[in-house]
mmJSON file of the N, C-alpha and C atoms, coordinates in Angstrom:
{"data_MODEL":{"atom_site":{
"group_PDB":["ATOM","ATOM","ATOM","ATOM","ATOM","ATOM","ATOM","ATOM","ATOM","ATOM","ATOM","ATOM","ATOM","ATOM","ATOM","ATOM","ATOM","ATOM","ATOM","ATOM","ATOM","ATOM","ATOM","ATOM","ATOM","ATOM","ATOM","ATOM","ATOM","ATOM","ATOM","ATOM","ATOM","ATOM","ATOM","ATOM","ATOM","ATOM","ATOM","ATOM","ATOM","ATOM","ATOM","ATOM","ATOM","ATOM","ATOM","ATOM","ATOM","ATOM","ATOM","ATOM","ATOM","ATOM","ATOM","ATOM","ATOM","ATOM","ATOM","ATOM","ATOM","ATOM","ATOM","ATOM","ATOM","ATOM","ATOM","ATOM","ATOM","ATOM","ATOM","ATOM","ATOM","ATOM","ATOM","ATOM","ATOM","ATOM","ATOM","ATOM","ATOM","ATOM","ATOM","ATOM","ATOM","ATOM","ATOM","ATOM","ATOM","ATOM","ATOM","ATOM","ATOM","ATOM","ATOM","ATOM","ATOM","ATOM","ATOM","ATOM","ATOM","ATOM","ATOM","ATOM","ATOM","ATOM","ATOM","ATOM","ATOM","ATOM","ATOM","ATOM","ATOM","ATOM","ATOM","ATOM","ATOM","ATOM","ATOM","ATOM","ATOM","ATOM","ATOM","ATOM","ATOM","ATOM","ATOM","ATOM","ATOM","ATOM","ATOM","ATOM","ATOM","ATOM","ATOM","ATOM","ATOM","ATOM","ATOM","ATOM","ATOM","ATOM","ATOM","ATOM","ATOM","ATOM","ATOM","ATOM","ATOM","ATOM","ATOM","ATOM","ATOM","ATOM","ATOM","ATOM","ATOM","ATOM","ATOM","ATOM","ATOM","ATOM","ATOM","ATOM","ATOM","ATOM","ATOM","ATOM","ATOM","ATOM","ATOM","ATOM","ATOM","ATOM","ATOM","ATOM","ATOM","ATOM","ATOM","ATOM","ATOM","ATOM","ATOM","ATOM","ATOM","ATOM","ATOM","ATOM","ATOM","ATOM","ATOM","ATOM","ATOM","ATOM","ATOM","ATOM","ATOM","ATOM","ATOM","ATOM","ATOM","ATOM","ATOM","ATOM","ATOM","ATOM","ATOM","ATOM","ATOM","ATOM","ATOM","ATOM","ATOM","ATOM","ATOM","ATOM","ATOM","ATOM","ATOM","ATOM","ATOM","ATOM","ATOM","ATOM","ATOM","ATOM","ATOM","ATOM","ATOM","ATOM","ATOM","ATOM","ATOM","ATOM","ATOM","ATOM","ATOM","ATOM","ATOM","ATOM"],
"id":[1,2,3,4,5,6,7,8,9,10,11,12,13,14,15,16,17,18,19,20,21,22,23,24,25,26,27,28,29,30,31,32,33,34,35,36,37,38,39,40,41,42,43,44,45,46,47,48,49,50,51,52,53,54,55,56,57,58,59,60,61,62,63,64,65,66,67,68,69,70,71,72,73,74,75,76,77,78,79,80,81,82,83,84,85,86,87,88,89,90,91,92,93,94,95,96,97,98,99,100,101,102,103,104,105,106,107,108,109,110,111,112,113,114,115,116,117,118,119,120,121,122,123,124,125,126,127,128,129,130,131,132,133,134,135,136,137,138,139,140,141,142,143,144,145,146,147,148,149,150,151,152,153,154,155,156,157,158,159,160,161,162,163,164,165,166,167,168,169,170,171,172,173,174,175,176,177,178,179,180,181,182,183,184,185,186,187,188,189,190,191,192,193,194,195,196,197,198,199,200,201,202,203,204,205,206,207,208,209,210,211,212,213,214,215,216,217,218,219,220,221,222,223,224,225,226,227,228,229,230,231,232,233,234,235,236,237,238,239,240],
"type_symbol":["N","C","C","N","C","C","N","C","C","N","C","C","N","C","C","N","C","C","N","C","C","N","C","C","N","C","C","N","C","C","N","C","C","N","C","C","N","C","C","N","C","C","N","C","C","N","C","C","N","C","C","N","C","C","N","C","C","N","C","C","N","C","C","N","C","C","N","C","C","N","C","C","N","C","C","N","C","C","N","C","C","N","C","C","N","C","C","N","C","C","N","C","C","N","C","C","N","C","C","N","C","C","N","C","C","N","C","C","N","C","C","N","C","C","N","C","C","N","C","C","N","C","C","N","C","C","N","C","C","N","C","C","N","C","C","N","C","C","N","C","C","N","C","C","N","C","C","N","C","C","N","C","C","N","C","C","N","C","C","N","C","C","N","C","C","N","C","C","N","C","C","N","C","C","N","C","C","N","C","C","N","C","C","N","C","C","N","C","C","N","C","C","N","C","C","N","C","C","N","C","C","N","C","C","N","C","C","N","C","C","N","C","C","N","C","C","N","C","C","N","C","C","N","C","C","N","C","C","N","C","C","N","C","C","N","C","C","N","C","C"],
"label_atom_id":["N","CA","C","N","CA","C","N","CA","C","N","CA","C","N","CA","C","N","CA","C","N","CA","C","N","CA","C","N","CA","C","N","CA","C","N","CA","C","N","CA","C","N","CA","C","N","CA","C","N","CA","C","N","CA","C","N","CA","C","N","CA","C","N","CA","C","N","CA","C","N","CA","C","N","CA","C","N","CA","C","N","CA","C","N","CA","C","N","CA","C","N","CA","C","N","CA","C","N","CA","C","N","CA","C","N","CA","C","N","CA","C","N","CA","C","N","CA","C","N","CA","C","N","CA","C","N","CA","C","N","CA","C","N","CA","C","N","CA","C","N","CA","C","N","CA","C","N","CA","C","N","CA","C","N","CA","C","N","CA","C","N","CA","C","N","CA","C","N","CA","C","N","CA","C","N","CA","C","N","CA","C","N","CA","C","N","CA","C","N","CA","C","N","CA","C","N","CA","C","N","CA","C","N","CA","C","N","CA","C","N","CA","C","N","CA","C","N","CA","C","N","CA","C","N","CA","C","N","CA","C","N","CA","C","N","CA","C","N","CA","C","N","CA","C","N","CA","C","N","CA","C","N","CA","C","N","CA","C","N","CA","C","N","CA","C","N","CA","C","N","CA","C","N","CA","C","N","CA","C"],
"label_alt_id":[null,null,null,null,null,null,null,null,null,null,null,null,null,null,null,null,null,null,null,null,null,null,null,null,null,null,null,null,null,null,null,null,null,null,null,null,null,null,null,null,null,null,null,null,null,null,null,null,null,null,null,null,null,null,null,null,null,null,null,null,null,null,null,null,null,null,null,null,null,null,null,null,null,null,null,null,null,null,null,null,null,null,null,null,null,null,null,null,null,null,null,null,null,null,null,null,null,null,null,null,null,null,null,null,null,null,null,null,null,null,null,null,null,null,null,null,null,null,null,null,null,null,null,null,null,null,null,null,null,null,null,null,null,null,null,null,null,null,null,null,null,null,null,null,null,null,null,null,null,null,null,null,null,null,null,null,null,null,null,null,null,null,null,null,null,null,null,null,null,null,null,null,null,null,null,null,null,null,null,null,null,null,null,null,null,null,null,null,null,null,null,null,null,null,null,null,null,null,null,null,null,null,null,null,null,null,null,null,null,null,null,null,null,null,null,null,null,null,null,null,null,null,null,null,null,null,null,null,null,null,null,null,null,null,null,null,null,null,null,null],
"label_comp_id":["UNK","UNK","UNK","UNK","UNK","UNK","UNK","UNK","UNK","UNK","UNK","UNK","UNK","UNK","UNK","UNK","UNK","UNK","UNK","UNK","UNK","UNK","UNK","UNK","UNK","UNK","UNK","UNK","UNK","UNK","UNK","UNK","UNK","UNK","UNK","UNK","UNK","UNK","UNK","UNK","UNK","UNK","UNK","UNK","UNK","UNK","UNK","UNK","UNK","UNK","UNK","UNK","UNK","UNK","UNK","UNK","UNK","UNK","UNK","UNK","UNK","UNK","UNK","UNK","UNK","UNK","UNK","UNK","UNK","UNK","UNK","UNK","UNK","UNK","UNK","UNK","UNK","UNK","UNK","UNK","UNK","UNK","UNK","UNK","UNK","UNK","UNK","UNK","UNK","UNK","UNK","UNK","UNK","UNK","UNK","UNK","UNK","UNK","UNK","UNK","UNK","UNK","UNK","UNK","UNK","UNK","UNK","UNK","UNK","UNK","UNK","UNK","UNK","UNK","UNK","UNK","UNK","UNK","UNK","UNK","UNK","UNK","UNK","UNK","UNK","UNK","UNK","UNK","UNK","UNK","UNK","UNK","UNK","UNK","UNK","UNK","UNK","UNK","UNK","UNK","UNK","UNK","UNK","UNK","UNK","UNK","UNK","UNK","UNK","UNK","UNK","UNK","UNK","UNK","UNK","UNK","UNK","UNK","UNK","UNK","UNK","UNK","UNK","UNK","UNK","UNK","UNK","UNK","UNK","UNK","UNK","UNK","UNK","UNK","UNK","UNK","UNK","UNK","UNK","UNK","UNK","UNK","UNK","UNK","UNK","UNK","UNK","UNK","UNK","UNK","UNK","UNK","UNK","UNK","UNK","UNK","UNK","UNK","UNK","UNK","UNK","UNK","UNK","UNK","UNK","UNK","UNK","UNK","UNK","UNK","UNK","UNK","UNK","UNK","UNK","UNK","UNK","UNK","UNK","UNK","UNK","UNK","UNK","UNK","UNK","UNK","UNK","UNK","UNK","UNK","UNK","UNK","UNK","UNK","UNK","UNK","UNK","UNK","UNK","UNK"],
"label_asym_id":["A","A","A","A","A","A","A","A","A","A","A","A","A","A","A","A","A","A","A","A","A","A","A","A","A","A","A","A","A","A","A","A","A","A","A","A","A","A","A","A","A","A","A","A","A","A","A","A","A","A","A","A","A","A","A","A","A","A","A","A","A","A","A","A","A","A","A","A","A","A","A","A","A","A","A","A","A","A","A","A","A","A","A","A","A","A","A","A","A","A","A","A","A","A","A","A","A","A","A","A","A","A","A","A","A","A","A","A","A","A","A","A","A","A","A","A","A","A","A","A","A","A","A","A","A","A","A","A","A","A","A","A","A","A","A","A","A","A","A","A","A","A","A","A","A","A","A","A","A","A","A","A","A","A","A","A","A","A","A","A","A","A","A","A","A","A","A","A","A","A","A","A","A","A","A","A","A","A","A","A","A","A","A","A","A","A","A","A","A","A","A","A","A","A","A","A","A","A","A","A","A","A","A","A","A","A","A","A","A","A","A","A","A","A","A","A","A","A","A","A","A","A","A","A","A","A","A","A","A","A","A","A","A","A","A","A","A","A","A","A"],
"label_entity_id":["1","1","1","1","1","1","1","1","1","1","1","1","1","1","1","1","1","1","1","1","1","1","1","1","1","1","1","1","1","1","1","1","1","1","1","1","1","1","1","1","1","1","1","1","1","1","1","1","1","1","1","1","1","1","1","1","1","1","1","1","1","1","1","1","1","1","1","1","1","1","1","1","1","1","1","1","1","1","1","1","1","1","1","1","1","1","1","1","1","1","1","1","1","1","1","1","1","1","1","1","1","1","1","1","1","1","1","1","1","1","1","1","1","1","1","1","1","1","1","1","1","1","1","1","1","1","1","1","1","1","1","1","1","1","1","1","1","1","1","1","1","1","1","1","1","1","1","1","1","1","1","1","1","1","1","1","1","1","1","1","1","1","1","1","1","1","1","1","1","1","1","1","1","1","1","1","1","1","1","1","1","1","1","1","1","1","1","1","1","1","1","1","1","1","1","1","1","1","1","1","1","1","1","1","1","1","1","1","1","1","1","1","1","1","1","1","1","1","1","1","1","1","1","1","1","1","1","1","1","1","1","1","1","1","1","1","1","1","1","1"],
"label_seq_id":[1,1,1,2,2,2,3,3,3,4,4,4,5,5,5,6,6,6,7,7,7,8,8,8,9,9,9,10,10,10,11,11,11,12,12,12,13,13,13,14,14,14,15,15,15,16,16,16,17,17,17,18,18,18,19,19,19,20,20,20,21,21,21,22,22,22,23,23,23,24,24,24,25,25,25,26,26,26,27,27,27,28,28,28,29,29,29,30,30,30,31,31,31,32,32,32,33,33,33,34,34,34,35,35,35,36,36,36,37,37,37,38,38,38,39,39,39,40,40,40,41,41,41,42,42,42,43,43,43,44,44,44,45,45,45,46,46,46,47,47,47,48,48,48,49,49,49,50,50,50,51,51,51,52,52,52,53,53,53,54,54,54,55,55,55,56,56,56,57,57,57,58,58,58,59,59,59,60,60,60,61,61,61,62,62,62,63,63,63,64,64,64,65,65,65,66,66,66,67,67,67,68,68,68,69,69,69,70,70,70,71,71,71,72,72,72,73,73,73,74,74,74,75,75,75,76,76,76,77,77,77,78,78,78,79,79,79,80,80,80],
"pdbx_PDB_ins_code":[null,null,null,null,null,null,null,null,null,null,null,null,null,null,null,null,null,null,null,null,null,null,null,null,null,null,null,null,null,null,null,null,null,null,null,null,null,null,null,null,null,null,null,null,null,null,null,null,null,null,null,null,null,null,null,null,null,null,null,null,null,null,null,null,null,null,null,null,null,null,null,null,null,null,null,null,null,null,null,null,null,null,null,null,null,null,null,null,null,null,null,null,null,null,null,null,null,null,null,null,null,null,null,null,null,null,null,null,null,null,null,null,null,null,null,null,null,null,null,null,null,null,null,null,null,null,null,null,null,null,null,null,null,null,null,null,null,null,null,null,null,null,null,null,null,null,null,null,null,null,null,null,null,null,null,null,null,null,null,null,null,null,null,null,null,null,null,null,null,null,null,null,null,null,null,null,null,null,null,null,null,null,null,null,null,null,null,null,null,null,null,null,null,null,null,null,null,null,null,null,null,null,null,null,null,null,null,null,null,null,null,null,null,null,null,null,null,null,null,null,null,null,null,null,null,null,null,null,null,null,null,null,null,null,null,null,null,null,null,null],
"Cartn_x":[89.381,89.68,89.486,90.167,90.487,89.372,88.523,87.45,88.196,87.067,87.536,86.844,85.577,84.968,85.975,86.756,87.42,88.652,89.378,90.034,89.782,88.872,88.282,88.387,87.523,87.484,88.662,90.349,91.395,91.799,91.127,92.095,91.963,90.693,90.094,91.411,91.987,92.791,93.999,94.119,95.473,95.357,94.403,94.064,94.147,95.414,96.173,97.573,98.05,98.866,100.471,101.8,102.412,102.554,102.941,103.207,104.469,105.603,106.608,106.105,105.18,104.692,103.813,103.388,102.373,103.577,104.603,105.38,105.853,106.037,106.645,105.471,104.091,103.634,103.261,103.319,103.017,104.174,105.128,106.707,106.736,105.608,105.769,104.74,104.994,103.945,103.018,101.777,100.637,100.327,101.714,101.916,102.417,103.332,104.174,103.353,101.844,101.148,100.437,99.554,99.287,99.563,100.84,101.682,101.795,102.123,102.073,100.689,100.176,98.469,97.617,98.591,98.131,98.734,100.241,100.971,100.931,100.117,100.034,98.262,97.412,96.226,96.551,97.841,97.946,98.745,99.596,100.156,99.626,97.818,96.944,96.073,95.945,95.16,95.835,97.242,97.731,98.345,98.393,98.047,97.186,95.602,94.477,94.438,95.058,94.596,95.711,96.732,97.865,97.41,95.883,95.665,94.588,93.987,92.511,93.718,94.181,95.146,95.731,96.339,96.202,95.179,93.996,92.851,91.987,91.986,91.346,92.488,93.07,94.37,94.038,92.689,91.935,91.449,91.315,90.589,91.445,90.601,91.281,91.666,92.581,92.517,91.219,89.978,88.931,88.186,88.927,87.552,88.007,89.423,90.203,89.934,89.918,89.729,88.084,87.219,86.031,85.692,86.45,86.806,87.192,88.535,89.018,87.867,87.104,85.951,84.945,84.745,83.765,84.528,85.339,86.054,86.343,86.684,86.762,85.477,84.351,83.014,82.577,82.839,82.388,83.036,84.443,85.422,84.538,84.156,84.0,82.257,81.931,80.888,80.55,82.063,81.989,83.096,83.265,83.898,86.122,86.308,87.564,88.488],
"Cartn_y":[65.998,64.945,65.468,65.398,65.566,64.777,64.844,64.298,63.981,63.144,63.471,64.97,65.072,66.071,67.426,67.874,68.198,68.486,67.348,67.367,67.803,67.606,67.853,69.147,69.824,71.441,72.262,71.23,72.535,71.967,70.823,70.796,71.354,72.18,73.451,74.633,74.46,76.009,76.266,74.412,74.281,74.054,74.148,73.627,74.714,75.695,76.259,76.154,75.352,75.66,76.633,76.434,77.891,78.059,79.039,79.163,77.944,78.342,76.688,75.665,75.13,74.443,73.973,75.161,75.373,75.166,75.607,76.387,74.634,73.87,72.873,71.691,71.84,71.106,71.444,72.313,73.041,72.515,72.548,71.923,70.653,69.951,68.253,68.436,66.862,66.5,65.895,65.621,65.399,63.601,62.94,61.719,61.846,62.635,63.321,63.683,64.114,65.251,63.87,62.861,61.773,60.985,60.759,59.611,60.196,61.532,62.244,62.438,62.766,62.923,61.202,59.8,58.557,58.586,58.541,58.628,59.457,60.42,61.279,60.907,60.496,59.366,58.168,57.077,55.707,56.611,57.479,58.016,58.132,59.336,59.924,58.557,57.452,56.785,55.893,55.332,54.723,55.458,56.912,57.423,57.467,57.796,57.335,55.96,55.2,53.89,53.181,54.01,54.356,55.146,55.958,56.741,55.801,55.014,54.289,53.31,52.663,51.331,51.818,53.008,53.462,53.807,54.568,54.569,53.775,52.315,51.353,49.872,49.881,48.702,47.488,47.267,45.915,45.172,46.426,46.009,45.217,44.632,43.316,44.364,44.086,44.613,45.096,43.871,44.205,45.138,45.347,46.419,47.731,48.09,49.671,49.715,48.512,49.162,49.698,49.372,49.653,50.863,51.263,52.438,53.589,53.046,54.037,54.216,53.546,54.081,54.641,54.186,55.252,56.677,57.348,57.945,58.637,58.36,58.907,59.131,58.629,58.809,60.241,60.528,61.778,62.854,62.638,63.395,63.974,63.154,63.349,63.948,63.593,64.239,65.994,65.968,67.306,67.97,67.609,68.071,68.626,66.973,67.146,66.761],
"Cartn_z":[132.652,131.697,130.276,129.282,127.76,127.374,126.54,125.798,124.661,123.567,122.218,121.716,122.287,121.226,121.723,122.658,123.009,122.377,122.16,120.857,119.675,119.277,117.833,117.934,119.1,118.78,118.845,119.658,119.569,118.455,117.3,116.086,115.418,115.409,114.432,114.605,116.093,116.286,115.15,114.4,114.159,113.093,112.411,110.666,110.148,109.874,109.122,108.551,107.823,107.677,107.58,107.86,107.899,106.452,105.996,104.662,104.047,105.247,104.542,104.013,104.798,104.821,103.053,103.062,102.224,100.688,100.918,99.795,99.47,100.279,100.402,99.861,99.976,98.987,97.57,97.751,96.001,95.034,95.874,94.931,94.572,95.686,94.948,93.776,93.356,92.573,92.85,91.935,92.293,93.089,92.736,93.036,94.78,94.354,96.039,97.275,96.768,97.197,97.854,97.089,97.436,98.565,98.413,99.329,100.115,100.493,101.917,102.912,102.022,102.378,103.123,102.198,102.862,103.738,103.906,104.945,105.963,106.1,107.061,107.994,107.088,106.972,108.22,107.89,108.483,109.282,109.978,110.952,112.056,111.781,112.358,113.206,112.3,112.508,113.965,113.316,114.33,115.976,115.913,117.218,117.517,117.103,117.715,118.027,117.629,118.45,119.621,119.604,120.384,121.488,121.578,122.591,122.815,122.083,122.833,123.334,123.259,124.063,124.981,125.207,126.672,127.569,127.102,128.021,127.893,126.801,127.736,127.562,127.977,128.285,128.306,128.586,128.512,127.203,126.263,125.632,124.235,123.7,122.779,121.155,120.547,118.749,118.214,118.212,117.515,118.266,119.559,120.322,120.043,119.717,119.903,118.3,117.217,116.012,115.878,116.614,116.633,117.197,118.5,118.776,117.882,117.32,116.147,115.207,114.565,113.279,113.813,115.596,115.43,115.851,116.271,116.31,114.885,114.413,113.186,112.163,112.764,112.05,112.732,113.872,114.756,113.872,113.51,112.941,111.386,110.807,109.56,109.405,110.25,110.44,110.851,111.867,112.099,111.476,110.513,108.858,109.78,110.273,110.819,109.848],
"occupancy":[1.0,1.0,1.0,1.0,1.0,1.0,1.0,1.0,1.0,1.0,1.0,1.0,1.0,1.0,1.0,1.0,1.0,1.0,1.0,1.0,1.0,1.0,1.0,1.0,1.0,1.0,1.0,1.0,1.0,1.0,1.0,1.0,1.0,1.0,1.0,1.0,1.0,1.0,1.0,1.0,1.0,1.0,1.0,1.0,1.0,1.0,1.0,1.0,1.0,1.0,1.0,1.0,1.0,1.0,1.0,1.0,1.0,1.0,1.0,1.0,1.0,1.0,1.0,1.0,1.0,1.0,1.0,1.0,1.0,1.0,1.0,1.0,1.0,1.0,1.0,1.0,1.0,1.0,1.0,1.0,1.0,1.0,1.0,1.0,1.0,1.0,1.0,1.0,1.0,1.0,1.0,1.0,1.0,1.0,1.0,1.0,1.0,1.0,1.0,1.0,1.0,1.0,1.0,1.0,1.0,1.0,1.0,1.0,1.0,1.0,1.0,1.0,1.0,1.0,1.0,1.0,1.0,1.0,1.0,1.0,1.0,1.0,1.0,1.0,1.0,1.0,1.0,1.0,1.0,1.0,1.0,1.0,1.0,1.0,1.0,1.0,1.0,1.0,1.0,1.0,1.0,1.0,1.0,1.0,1.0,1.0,1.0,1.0,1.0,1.0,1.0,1.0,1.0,1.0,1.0,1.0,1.0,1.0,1.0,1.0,1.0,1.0,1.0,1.0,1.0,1.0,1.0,1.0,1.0,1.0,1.0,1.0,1.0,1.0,1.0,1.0,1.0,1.0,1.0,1.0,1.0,1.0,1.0,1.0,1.0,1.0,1.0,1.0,1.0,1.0,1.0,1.0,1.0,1.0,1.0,1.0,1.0,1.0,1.0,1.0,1.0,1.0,1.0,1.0,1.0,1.0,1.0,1.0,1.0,1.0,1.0,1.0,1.0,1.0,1.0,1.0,1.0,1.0,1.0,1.0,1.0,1.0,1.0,1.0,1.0,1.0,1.0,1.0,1.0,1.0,1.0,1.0,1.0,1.0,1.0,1.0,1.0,1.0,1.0,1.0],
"B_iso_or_equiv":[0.0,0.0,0.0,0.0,0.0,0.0,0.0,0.0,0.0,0.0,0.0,0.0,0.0,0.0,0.0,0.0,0.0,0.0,0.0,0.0,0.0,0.0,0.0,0.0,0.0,0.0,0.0,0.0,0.0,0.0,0.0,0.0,0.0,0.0,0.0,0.0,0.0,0.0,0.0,0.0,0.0,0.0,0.0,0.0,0.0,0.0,0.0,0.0,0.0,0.0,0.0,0.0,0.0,0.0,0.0,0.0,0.0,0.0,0.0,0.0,0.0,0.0,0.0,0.0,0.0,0.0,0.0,0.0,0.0,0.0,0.0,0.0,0.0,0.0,0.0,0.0,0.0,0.0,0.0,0.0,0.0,0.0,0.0,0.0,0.0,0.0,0.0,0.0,0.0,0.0,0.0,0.0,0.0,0.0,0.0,0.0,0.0,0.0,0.0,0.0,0.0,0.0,0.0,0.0,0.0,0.0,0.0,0.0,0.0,0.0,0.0,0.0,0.0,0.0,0.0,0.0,0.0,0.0,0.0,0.0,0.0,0.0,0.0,0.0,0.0,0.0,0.0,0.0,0.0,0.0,0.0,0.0,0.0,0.0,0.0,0.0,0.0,0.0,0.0,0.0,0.0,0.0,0.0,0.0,0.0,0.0,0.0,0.0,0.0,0.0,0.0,0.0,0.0,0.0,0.0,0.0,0.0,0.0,0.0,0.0,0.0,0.0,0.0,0.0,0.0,0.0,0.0,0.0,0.0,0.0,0.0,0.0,0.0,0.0,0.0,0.0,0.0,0.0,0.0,0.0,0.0,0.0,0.0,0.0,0.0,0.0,0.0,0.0,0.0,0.0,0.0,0.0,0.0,0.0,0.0,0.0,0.0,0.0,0.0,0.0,0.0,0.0,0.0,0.0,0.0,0.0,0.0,0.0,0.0,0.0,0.0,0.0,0.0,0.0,0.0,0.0,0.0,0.0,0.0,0.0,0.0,0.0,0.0,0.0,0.0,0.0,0.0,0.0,0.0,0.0,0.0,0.0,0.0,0.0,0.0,0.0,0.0,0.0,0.0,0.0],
"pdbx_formal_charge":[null,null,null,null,null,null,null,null,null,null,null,null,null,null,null,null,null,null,null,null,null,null,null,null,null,null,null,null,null,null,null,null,null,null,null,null,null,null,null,null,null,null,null,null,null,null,null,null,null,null,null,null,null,null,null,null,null,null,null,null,null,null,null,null,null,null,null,null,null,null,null,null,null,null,null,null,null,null,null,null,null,null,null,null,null,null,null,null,null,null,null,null,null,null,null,null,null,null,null,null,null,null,null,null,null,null,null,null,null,null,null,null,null,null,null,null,null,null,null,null,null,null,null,null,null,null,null,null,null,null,null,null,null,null,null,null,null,null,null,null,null,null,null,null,null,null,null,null,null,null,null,null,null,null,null,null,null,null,null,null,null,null,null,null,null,null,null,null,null,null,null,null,null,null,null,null,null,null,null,null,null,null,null,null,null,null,null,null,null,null,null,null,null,null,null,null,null,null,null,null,null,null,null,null,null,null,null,null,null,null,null,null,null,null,null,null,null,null,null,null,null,null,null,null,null,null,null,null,null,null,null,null,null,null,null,null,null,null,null,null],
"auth_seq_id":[1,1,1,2,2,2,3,3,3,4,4,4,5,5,5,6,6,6,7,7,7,8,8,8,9,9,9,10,10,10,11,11,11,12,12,12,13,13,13,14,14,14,15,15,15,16,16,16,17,17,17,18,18,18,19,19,19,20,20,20,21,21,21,22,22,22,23,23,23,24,24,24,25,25,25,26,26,26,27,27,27,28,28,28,29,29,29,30,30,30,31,31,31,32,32,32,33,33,33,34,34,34,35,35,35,36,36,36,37,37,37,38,38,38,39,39,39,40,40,40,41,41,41,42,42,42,43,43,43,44,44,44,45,45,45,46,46,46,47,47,47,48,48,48,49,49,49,50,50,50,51,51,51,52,52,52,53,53,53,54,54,54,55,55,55,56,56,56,57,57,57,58,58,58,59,59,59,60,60,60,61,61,61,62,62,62,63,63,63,64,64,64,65,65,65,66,66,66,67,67,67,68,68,68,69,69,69,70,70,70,71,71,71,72,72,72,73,73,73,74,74,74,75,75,75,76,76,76,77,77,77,78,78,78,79,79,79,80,80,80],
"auth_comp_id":["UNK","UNK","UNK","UNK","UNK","UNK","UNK","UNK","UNK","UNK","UNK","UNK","UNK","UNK","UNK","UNK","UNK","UNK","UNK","UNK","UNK","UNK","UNK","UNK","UNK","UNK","UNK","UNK","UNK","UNK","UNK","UNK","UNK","UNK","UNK","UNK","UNK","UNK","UNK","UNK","UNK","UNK","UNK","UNK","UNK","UNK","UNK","UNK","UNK","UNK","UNK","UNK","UNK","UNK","UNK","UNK","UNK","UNK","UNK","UNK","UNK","UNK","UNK","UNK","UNK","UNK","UNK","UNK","UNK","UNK","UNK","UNK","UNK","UNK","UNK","UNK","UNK","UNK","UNK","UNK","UNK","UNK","UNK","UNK","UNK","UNK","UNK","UNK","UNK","UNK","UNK","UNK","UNK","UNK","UNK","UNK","UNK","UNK","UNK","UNK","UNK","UNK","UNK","UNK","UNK","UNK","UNK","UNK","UNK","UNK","UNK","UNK","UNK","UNK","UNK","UNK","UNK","UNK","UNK","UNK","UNK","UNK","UNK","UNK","UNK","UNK","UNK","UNK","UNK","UNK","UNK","UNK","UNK","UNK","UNK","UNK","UNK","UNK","UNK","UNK","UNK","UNK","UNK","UNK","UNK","UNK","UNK","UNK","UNK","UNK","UNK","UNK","UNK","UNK","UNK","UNK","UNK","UNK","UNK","UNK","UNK","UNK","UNK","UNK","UNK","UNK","UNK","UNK","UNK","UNK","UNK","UNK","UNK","UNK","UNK","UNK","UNK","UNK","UNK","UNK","UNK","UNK","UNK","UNK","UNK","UNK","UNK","UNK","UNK","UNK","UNK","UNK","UNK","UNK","UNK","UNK","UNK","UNK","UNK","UNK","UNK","UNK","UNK","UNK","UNK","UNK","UNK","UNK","UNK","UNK","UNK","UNK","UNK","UNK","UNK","UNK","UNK","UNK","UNK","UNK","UNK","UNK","UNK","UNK","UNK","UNK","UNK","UNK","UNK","UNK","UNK","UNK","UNK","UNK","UNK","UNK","UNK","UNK","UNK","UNK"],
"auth_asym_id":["A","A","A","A","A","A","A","A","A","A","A","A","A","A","A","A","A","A","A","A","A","A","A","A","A","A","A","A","A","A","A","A","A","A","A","A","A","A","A","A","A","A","A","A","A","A","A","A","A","A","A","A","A","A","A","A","A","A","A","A","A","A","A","A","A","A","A","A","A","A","A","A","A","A","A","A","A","A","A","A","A","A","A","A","A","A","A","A","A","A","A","A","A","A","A","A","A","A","A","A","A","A","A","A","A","A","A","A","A","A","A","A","A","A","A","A","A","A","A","A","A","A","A","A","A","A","A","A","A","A","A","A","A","A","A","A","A","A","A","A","A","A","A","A","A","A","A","A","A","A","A","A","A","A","A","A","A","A","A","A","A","A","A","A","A","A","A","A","A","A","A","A","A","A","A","A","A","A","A","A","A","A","A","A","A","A","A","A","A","A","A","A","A","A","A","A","A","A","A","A","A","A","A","A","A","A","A","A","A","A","A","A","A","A","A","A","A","A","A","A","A","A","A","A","A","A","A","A","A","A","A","A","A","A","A","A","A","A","A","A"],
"auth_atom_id":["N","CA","C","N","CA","C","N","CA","C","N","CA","C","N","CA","C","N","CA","C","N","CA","C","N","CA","C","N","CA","C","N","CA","C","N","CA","C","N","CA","C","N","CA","C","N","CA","C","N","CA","C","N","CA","C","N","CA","C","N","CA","C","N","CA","C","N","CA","C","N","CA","C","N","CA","C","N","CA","C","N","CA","C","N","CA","C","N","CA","C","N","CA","C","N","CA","C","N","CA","C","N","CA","C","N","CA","C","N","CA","C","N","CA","C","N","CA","C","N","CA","C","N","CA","C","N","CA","C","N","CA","C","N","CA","C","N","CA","C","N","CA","C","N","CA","C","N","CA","C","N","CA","C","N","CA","C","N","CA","C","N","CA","C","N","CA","C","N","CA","C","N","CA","C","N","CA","C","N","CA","C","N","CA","C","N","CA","C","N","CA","C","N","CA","C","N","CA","C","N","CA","C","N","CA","C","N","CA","C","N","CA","C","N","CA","C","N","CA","C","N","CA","C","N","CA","C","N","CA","C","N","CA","C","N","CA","C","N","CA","C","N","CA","C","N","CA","C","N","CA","C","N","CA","C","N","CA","C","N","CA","C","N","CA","C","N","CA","C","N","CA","C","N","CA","C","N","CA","C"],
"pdbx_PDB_model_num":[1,1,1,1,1,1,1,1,1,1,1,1,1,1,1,1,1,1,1,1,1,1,1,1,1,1,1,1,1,1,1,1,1,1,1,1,1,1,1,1,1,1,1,1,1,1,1,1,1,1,1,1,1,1,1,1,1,1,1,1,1,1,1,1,1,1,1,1,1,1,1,1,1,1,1,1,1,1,1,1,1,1,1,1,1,1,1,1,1,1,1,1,1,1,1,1,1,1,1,1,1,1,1,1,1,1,1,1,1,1,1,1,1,1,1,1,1,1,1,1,1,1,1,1,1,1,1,1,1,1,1,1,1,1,1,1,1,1,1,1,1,1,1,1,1,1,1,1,1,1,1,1,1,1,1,1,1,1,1,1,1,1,1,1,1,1,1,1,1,1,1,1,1,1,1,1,1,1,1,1,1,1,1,1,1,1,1,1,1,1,1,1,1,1,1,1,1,1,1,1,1,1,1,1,1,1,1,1,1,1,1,1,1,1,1,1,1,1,1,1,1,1,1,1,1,1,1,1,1,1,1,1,1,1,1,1,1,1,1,1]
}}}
């Protein structure tokens, strides 16, 4: 079974950027740079709670958003 802390550790494998990538935010602006960075923020967030509503199917809105923060408190803690 896939854990979260599990997760967390192959997201370390992938927190490099390619250079395109790279070349491709340097070209926006600092406003550009923003809105991608929220939008990529409410993206992240709403597949994590797209993956707690499948593994627990029972559970009500206020229980998977409670899920999600603490989920994301583990994250930030272990500097994700």
């Amino acid at each position: 079974m896939v854990t979260f802390e599990c997760l967390c550790e192959g997201m370390m494998k992938f927190n490099k950027l390619p250079q395109s990538r790279i070349e491709i935010y340097r070209r926006m602006t600092p406003q550009e740079r923003i809105e991608a960075a929220l939008e990529l923020c409410e993206n992240t967030y709403e597949v994590m709670k797209e993956g707690l509503r499948s593994q627990h199917p029972q559970a009500d809105e206020d229980t998977i958003q409670k899920m999600a923060i603490k989920r994301m408190e583990i994250c930030r803690k272990n500097n994700f």
